[in-house]
C-alpha positions as CSV (number, residue, x, y, z in Angstrom):
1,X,-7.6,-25.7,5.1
2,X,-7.0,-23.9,8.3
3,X,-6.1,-20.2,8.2
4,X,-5.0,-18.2,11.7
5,X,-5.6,-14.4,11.3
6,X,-3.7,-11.8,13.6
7,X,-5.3,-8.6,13.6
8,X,-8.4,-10.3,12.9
9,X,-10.9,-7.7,14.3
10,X,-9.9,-4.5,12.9
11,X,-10.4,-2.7,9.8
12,X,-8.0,-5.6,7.3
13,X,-8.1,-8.3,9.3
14,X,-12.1,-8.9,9.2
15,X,-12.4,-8.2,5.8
16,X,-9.5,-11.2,5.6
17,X,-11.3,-13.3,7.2
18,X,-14.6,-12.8,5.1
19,X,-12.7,-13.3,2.4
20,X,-11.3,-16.4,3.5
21,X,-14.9,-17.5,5.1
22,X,-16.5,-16.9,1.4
23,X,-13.8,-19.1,-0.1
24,X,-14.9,-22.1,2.8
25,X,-11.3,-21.4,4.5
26,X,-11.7,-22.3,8.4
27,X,-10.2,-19.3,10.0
28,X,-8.7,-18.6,13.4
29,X,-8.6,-15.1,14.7
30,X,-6.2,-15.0,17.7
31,X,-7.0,-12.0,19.9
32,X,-5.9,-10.2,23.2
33,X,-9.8,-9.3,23.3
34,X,-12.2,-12.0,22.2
35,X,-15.2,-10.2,23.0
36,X,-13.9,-7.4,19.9
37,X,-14.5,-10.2,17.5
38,X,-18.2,-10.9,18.3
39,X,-19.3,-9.5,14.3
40,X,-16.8,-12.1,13.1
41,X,-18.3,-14.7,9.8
42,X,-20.2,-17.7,11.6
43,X,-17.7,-20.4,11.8
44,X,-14.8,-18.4,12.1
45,X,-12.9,-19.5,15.7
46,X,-11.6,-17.3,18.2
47,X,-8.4,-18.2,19.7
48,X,-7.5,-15.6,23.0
49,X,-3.5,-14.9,23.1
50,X,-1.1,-12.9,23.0
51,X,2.1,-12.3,20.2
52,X,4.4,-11.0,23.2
53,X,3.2,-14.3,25.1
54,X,5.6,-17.5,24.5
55,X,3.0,-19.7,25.6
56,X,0.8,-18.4,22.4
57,X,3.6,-18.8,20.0
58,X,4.1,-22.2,21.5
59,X,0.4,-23.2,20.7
60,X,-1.7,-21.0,18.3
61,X,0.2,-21.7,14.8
62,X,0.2,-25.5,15.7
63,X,-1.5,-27.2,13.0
64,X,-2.3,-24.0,10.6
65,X,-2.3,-24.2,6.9
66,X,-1.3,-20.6,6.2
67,X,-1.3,-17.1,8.8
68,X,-2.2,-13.7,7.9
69,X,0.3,-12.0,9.6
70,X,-1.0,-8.2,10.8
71,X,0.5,-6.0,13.6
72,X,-1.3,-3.1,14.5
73,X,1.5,0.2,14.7
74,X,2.7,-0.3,18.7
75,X,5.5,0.3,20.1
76,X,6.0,-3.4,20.4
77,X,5.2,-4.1,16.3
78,X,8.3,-5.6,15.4
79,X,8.8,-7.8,18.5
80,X,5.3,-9.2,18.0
81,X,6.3,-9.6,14.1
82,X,9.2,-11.3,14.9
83,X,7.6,-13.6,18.0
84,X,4.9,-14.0,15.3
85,X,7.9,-15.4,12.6
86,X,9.2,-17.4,15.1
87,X,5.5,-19.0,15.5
88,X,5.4,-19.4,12.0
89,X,9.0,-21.9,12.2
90,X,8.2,-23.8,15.2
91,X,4.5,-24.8,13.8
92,X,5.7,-25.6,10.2
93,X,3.4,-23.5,8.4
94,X,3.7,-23.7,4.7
95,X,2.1,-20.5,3.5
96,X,2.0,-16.9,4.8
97,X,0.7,-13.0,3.8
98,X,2.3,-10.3,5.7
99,X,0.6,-6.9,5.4
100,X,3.6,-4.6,5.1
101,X,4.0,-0.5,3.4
102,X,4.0,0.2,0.4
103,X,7.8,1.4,-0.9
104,X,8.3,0.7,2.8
105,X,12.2,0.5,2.0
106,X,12.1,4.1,1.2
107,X,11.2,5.7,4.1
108,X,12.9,2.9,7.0
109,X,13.3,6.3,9.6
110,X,9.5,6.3,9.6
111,X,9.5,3.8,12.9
112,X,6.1,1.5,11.9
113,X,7.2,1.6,8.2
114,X,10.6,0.3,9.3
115,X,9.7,-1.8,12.0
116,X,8.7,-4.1,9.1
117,X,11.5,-4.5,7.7
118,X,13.0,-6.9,10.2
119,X,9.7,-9.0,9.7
120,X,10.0,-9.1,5.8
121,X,13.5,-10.5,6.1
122,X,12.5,-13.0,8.8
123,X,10.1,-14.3,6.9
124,X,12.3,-14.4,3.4
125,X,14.8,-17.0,6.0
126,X,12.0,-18.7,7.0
127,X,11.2,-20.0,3.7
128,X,7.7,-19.8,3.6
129,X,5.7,-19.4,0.3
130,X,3.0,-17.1,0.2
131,X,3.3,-13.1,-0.1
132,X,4.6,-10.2,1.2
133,X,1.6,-7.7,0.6
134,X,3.0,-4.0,1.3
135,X,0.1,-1.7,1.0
136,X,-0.5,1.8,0.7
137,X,-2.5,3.9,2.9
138,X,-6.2,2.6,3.3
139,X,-9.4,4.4,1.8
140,X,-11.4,2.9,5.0
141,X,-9.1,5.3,7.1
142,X,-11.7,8.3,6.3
143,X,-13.9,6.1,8.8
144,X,-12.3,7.8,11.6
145,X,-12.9,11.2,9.9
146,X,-16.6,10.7,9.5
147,X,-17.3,13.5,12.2
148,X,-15.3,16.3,11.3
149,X,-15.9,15.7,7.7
150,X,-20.2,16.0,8.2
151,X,-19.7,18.3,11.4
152,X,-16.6,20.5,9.9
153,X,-16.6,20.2,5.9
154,X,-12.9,19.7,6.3
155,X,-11.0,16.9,5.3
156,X,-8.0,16.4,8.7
157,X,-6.1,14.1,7.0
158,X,-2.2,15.7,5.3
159,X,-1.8,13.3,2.5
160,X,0.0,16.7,1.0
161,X,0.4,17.6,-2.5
162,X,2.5,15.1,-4.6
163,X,-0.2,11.9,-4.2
164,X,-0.6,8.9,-3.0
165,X,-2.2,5.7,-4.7
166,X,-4.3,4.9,-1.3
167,X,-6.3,1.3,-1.5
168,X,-9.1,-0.7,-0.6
169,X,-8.9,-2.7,1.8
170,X,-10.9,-5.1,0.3
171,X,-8.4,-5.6,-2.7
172,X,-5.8,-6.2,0.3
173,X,-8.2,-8.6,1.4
174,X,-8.8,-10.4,-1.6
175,X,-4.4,-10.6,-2.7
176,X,-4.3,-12.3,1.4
177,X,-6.8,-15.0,0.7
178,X,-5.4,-15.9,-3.3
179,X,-1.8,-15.7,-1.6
180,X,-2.7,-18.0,1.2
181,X,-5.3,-20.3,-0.7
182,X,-3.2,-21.0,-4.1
183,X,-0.2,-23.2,-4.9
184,X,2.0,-20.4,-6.3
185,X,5.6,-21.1,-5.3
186,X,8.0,-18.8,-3.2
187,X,7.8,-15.8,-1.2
188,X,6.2,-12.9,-3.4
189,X,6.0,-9.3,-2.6
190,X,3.3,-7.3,-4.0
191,X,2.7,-3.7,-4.1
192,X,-1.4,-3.4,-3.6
193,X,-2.2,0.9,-4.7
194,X,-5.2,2.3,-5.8
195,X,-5.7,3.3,-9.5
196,X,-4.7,6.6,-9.0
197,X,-2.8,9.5,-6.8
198,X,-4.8,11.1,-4.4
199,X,-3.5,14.6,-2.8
200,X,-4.9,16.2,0.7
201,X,-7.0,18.5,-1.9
202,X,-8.3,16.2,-4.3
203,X,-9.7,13.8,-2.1
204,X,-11.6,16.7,-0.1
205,X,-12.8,17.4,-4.1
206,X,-14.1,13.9,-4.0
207,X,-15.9,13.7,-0.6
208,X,-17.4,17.2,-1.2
209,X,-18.7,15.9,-5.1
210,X,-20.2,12.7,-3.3
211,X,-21.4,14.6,-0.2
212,X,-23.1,17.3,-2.0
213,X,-21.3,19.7,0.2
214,X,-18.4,21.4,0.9
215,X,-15.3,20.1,1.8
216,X,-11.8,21.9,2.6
217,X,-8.6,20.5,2.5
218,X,-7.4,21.2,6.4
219,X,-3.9,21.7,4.7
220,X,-0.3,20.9,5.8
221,X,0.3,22.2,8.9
222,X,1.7,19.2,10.3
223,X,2.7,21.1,13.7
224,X,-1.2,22.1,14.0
225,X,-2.3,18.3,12.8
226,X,0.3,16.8,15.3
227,X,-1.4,19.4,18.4
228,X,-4.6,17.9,17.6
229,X,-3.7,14.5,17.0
230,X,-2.4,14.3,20.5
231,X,-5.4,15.2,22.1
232,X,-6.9,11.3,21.1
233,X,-3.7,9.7,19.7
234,X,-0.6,8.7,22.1
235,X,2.5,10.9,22.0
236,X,4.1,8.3,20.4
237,X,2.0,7.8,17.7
238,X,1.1,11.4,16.5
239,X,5.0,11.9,16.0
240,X,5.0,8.7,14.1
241,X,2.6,9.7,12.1
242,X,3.5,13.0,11.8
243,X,6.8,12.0,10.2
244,X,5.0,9.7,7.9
245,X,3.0,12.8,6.6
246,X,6.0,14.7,6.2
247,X,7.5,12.2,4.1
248,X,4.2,11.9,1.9
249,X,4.2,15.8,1.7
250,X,7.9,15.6,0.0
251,X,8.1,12.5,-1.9
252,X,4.1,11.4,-1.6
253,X,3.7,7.3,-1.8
254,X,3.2,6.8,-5.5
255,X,1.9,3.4,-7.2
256,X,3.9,2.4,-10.7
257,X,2.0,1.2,-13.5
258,X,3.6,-2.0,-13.2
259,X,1.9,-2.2,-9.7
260,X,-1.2,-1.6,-11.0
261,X,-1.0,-4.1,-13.7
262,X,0.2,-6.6,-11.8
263,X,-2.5,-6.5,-9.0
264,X,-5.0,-6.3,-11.5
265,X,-4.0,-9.5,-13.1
266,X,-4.0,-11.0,-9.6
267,X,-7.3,-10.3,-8.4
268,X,-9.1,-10.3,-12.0
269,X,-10.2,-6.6,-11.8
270,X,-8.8,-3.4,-12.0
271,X,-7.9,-1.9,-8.0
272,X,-11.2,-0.5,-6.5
273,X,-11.0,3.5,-6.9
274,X,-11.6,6.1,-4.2
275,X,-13.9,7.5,-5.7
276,X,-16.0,4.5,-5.8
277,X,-15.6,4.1,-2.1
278,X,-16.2,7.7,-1.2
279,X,-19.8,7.4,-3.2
280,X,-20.4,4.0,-1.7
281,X,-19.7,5.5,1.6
282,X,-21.3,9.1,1.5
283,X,-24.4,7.0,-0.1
284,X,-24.1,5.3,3.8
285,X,-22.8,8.3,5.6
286,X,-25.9,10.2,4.3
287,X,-28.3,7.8,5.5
């Protein structure tokens, strides 16, 4: 079975292709940037294009078995979706797994939650089996706070004070290889949530318990946190995230019991817990 992966080298997209590598799936990571994907699986292939590029969507889905289907949040992240859809149709692949949002039809004014939209329907015409995987925010997003959460004690991030059921990207990683690998019929979509609600506060609680020091919740100044964030983040995207906050801080991004059940029975375990990854990854943090 042959497998192409877009998005292969960041934080989903290589844990999808180890996933897929572990289950003897020959994967194909097609990249603007091959030399990003030198810490790639041995065996996996790395094909050098572009999704804005006719010439790739000509060529790079001829002759694949399933796609992972992953567009980093650009201004151009429905128009590579859609180029990618149309890739999809011209090579005849049988099986797909889109990483979309969790309740992403909610909240369609929130520009890289509705972007996917469009994609989600294009692939329903298609009529390719597979699943439509709409995730919630990741745990493996604190990565990026690793420095002012040791340097600071203060946990940046405005997930607010409703909750949301954030997930591991491994358990994303593990519903895109059993959606691409299996036989199950039709076009699923699958809501992938931690086992719990998170707020801004309690997951500073968590890193401070697994740190062994404290940590603040930086709070819901989302005028300050949009300042900052546009001192490394493009205008563009620190608005678009900044509305996305927003909307967490008045209706949060909540997981169902039904979601959780249901994931659980499709992996075979219950979904990975922050607080679980926050030990795992103070454990590494702390050297």
């Amino acid at each position: 079975m042959r497998v192409l992966v877009t998005g292969g080298t960041g934080t989903v997209g290589s844990q999808v292709v180890r996933e897929l590598a572990a289950r003897g799936v020959e994967t194909r990571v097609l990249t603007r940037h091959p030399e990003k994907a030198k810490d790639l699986p041995k065996g996996a292939q790395v094909v050098q294009g572009d999704l804005l590029s006719p010439a790739t969507i000509r060529s790079a889905f001829t002759g694949m078995d399933g796609v992972f289907l992953l567009n980093p949040v650009s201004v151009t992240e429905a128009h590579e979706g859609l180029m990618a859809v149309n890739g999809i149709r011209l090579g005849k692949v049988p099986r797909v797994a889109y990483l979309s949002v969790h309740r992403v039809d909610e909240a369609v004014h929130l520009p890289h939650f509705g972007g996917k939209i469009a994609v989600e329907l294009a692939l329903k015409e298609a009529g390719v089996a597979g699943a439509i995987l709409r995730a919630n925010n990741f745990y493996q997003n604190d990565y990026w706070l690793k420095d002012v959460i040791l340097g600071y004690g203060v946990y940046p991030q405005p997930l607010g004070d409703v909750g949301v059921s954030r997930v591991d990207v491994r358990d994303i990683a593990e519903a895109a290889a059993i959606a691409l690998t299996s036989d199950r019929p039709g076009l699923e979509t699958i809501n992938l949530v931690g086992p719990r609600a998170h707020t801004g506060k309690s997951t500073a609680e968590a890193w401070s318990r697994e740190l062994g020091k404290p940590v603040a919740y930086g709070g819901n100044d989302l005028d300050a946190w949009e300042r900052q964030a546009g001192q490394m983040l493009p205008e563009w995207m620190a608005f678009d995230f900044r509305l996305m906050y927003e909307h967490f801080g008045k209706s949060g991004l909540k997981a169902e019991p039904a979601d959780i059940d249901r994931q659980t029975a499709l992996l075979g375990h219950p979904p990975r817990s922050f607080e679980a990854f926050a030990a795992e990854t103070a454990g590494v943090w702390k050297g």
